[in-house]
C-alpha positions in Angstrom: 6.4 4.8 -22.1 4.7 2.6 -19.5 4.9 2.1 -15.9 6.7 -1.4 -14.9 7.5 -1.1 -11.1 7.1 0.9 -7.6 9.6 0.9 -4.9 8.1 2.2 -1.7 10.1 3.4 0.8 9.6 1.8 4.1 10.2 2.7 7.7 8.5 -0.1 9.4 9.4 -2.8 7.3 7.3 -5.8 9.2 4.2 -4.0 9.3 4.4 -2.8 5.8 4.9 -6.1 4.8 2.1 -7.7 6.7 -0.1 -4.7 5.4 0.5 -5.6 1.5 0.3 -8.5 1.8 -3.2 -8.9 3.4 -4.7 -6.3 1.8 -3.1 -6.3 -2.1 -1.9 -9.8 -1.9 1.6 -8.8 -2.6 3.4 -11.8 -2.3 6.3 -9.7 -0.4 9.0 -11.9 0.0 13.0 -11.2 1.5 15.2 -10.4 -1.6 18.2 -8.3 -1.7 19.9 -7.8 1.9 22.8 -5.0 2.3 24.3 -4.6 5.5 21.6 -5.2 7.8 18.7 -3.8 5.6 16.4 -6.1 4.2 14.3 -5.5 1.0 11.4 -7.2 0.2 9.4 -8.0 -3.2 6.2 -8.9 -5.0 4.2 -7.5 -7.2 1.2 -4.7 -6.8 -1.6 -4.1 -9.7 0.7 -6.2 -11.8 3.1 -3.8 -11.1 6.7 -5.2 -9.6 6.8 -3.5 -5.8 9.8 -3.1 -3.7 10.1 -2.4 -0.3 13.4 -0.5 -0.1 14.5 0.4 4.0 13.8 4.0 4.1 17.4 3.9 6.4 18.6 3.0 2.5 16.1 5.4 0.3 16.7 8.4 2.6 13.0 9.8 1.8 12.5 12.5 4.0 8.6 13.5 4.2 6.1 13.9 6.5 3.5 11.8 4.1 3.7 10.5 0.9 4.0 13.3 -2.0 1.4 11.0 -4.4 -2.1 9.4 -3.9 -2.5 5.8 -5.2 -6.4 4.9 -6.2 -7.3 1.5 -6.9 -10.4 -0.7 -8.2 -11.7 -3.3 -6.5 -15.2 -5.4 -6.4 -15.9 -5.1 -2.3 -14.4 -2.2 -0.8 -15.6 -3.0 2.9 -13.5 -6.2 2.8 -10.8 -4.2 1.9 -11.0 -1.5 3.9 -11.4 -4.7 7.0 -8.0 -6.4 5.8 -6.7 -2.7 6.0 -7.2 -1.7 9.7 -6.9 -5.8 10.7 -2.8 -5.4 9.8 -2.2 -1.6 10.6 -3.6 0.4 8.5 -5.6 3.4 9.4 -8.7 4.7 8.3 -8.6 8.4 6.5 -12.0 8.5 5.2 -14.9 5.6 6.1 -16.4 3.7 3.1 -19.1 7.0 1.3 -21.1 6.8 -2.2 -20.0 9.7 -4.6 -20.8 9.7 -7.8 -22.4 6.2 -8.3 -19.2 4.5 -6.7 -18.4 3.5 -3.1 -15.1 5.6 -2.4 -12.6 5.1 1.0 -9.3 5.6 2.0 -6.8 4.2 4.5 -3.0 5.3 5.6 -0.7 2.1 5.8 1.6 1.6 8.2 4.2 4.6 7.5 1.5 7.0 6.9 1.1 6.4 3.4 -2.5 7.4 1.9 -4.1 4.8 -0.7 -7.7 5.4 -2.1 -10.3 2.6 -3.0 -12.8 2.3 -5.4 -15.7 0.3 -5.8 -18.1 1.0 -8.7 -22.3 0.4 -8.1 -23.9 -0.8 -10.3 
């Protein structure tokens, strides 16, 4: 078994968007339209990503019910892009364990963990 692909549902679409993009590099582009929904997507952690209108998924929670945590080589960058394009600080950039360790919410609330190993 292995993972292939992620669909997130979103609430507000344009800032999610903007928020993947600038932060994961995404690529989140229009694809599949139905009624006046519009999905959008790319690809996250070489993962395929959707962004499915939450109008559409019907998700009802007050935040996400799973944590992502990714690696990356300069979290303070990251964590920048993050808050430039809506996303919200959780927990500043702290050392635990011999790694630099932050988290930010994106635009619907959504938690997402980084992780940048010292050397």
């Amino acid at each position: 078994m292995r993972l292939i692909g992620l669909t997130i549902a979103a609430v507000n679409m344009k800032e999610m968007v903007r928020f993947y993009n600038a932060v994961f590099g995404a690529g989140l582009k229009q694809t599949v339209h139905i009624g006046d929904q519009q999905f959008y997507g790319g690809a996250l952690a070489g993962l395929e990503v959707v962004l499915c209108p939450n109008a559409i998924a019907g998700v009802v929670a007050e935040q996400n019910r799973q944590q992502f945590r990714f690696e990356v080589s300069d979290i303070e960058r990251v964590m920048e892009q993050g808050l430039a394009n809506h996303g919200s600080e959780i927990n500043p950039v702290d050392e635990y364990k011999g790694a630099k360790v932050a988290s930010l919410a994106d635009p619907d609330g959504n938690t997402i963990e980084f992780v940048e190993q010292v050397s």
